[in-house]
DODOLUM-344135 format. One record per residue: z, x, y of N, C-alpha, C in turn. Coordinates in steps of 0.05 Angstrom, whole numbers, plus 5000, padded with zeros to 4 digits. Layout:
ZXYZXYZXY ...
//
This chain:
545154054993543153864981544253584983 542353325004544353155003543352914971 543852704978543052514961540652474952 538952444978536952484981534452614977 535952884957533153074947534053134926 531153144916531753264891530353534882 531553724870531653934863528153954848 528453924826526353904811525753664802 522353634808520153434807518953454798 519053194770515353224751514352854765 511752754764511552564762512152354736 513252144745513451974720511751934699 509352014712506651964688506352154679 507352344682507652624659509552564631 511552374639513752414617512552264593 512552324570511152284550511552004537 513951884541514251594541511051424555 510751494578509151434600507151444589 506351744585503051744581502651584561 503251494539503051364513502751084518 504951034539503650724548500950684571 501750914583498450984596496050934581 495551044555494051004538492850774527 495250604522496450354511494950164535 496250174555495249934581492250044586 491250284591488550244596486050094579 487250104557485350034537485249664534 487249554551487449294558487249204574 488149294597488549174623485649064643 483349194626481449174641480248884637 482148734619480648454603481948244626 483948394639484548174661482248074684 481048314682478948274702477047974696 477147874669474447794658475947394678 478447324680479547134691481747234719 480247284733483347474750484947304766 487547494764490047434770491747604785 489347884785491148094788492848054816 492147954838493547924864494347604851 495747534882496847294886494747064897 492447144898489646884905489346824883 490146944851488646804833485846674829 484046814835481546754842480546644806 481046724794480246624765477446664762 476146834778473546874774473147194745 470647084735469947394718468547644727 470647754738469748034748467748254732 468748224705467448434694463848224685 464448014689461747894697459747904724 460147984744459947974759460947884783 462347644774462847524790465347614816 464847404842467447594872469047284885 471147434878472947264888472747374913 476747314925476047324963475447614967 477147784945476048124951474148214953 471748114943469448114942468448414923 471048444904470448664888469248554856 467948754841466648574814468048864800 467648834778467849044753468349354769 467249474776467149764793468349734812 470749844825471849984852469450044878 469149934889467850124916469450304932 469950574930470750734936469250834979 470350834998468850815020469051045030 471451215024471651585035474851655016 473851885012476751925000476952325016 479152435023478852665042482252705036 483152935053485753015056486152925079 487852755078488252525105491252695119 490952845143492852945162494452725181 493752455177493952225197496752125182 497752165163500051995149502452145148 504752015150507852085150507252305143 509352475151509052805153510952735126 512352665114513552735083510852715064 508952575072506252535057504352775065 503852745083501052895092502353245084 504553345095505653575084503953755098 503354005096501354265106498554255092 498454115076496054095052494453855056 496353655072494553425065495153155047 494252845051496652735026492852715022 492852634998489652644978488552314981 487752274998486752024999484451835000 485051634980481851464971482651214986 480951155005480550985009478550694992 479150454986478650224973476450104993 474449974980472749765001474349454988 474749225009475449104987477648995002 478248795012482448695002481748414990 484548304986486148084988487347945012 487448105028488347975051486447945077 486247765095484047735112485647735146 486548015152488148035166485747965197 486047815214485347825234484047985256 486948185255486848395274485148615248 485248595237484448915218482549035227 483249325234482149545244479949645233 479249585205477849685184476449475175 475149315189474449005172471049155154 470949265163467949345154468449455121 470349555127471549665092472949435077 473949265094475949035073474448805067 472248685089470048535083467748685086 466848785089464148775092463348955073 460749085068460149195046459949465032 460949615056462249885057462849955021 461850245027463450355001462350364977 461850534958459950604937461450544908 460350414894461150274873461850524849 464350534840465350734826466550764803 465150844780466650854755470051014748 470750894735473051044726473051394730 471451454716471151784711470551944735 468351764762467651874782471151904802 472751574794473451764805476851944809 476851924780478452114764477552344771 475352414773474652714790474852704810 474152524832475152524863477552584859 480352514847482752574846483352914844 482752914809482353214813480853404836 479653254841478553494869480253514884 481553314902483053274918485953464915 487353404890490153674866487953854879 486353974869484554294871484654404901 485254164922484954254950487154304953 489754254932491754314945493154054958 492253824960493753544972495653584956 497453444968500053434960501353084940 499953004938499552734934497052594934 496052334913494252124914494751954924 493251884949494951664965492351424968 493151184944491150934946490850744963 489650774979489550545008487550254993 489650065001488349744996488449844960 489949814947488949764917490149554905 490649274913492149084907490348874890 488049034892485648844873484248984853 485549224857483949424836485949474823 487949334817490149474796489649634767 487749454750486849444732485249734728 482949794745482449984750483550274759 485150224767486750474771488350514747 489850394736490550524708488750544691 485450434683483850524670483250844685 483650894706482751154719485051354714 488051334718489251474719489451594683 489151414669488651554644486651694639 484251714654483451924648483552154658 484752104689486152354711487852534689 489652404687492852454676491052714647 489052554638489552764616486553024625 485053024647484153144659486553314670 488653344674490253544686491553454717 491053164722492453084741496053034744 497153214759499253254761501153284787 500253134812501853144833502052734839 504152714847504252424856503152264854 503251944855501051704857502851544879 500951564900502151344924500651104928 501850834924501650594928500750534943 498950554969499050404999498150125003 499749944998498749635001499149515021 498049295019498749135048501548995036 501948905015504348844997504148534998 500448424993501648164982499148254954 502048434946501448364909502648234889 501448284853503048084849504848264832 507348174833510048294816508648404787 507848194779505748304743503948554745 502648554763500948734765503249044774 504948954794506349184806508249274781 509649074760510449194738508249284719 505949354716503949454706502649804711 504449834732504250094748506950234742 508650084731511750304732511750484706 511550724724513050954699509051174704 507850964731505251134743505051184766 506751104789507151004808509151154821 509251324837512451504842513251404870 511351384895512351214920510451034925 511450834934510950524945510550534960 508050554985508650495014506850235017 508249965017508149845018508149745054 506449555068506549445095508049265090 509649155103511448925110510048865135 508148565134507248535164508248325174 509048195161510247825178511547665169 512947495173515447405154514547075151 514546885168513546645168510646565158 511546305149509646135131507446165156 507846035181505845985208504346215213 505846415209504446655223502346765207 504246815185501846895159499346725154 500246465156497746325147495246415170 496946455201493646385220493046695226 495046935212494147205223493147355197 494047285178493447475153492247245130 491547005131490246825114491546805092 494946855098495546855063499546685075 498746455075501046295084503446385066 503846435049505446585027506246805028 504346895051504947265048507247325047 509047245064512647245060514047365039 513247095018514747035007514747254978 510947284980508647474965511147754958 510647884990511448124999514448164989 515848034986519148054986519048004950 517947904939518247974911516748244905 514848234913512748554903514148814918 515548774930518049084942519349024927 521048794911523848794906523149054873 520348914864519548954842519049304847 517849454867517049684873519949804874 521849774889524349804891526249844868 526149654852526849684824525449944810 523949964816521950174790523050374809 523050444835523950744844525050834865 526550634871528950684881528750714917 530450794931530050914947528751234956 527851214980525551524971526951644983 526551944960527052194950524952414962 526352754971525452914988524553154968 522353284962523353534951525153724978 525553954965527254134975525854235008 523154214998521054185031521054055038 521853855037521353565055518753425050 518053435015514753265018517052994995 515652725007517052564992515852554960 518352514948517052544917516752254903 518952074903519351874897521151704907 520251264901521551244919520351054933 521150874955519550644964520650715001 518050745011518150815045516150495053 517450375064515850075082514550215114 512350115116511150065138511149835152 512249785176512449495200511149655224 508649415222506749445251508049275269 508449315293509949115311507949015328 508248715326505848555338506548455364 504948415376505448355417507148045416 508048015420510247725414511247645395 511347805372512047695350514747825343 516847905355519048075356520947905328 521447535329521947515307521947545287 519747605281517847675250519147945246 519148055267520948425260523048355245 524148185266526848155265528248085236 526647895218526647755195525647965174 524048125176523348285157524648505154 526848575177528148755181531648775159 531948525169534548395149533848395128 530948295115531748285087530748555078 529548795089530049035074532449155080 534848995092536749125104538549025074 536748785065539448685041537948765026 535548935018534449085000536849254991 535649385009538249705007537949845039 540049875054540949995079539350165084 539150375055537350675056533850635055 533650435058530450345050529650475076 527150675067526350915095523650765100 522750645131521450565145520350695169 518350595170516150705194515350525208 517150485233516750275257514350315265 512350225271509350325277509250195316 508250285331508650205355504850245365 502850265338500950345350497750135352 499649845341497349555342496549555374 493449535363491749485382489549265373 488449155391487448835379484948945368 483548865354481348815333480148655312 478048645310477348475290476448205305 477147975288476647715305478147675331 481147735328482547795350481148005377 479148075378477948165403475048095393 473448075370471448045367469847725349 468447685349466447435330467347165347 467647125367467346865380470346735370 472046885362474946725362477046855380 477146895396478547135410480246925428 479946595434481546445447484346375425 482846295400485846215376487346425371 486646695385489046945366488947115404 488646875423489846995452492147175449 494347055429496947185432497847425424 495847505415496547775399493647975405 492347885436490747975452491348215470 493348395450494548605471496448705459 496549045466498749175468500949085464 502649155444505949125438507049305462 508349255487510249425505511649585487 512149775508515049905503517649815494 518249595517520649465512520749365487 517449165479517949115441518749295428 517649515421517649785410521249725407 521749815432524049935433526049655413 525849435422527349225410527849225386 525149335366524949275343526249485329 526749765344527949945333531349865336 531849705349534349565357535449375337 532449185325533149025304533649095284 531749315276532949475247534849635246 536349745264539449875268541049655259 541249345282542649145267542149075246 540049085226539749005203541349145183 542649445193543349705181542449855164 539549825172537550025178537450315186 537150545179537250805197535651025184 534651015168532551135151529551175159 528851275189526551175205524851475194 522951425201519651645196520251825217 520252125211521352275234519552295265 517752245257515652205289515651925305 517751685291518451465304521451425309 523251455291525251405301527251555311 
//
């Protein structure tokens, strides 16, 4: 048995310390909504009034599919499945995004707490092996009003993070002790890049406090005895067609994270969104294509020098 696994696994939001503040934060947290802050746009708009900041979310979650997703890291997805809800909705206004119809546009059925605290439990009942929340960096608030009512509905396997990771530290300390893996995206390291590819010139700087903060709460990730990850912070890096520096930079500083920080080199960007579509396809020419091989291969090069070696077993 190495370091790396652990024997026996409850989730953190079982331990009774937890649920009590579970209890405690749901019954509050929802007042953030009424001036929000919850991300790093600070939109200061009143959600539970109606009103939409850049997420274009109000009071209710739009929920757009939630299924046993076979598509994700095999320590996630497992033989069962990882249990996953997809969010309508971001914070971030990524260019290329594959999914723009779910992150802007109007996709996705507006969902109470309770609806979908039972989507969850359905998902446990199939046997998923994990809840895995895609885009929830604006629904913070909502998801601990939800998980309290999961949690005492009989929800009892994992809560996975999946962000793009420009959240905010407050909000991500608002989740610890509910939260067991982080898979947070690391997409770009510079002020220039971020600003003209992901609309969030900060993203950088965003991203490297909201891991340090995820990191803190759980450490490096942990295996059960099967190999399904239990807890624990796994990064995602999409590698972009010329942008090998940005690897390169994001690579070092999870390397001064911690060495063991387990990553998933992604080699599978393909252009979309404005970047191939809506009449802008000349300002984002550069990232009009396929990442090569040889990138691929570099970037797996940069995170070795970073001392790096903790890769996703179907990439590295």
């Amino acid at each position: 048995m190495n370091r790396f696994t652990v024997e026996s696994f409850v989730p953190a939001y079982l331990q009774e310390r937890h649920r009590r503040r579970l209890r405690d934060r749901a019954r509050v947290v929802i007042e953030a909504l009424r001036c929000c802050q919850v991300c790093p746009r600070h939109c200061e708009v009143d959600r539970v009034a109606g009103e939409l900041g850049f997420c274009r979310t109000g009071r209710f979650v739009r929920v757009a599919s939630a299924f046993a997703h076979f598509g994700e890291e095999v320590c996630l997805r497992g033989w069962n499945g990882s249990g996953t809800i997809f969010f309508a909705g971001c914070n971030l206004g990524c260019v290329f995004c594959q999914n723009w119809d779910l992150s802007h546009g109007h996709e996705g059925e507006a969902c109470s707490a309770e609806a979908i605290a039972h989507i969850m439990i359905a998902l446990q009942e199939k046997g998923c092996h994990n809840i895995n929340l895609v885009t929830p960096s604006h629904v913070v608030p909502q998801i601990i009003e939800t998980l309290a009512l999961a949690v005492e509905r009989g929800l009892r396997i994992p809560i996975v993070y999946n962000s793009g990771a420009y959240d905010s530290p407050e909000s991500i300390r608002l989740l610890d002790g509910l939260v067991d893996i982080y898979m947070p995206d690391f997409k770009l390291w510079s002020p220039e890049h971020c600003g003209l590819y992901l609309t969030a010139p900060d993203y950088g700087e965003r991203a490297c406090a909201a891991i340090a903060e995820m990191h803190r709460q759980v450490g490096d990730l942990k295996f059960t005895p099967e190999g399904l990850a239990c807890r624990g912070l796994l990064v995602r890096h999409l590698v972009m067609p010329g942008l090998l520096e940005e690897s390169r930079r994001v690579f070092e500083w999870l390397g001064g994270l911690s060495r063991d920080t387990f990553v998933n080199i992604m080699g599978q960007y393909r252009p979309e969104g404005f970047v191939r579509h809506g009449g802008r396809q000349e300002r984002f020419a550069a990232i009009n294509r396929r990442p090569t091989q040889e990138e691929i291969r570099t970037a797996f090069v940069f995170a070795r020098q970073a001392g790096l070696w903790r890769f996703d077993s179907e990439m590295g």
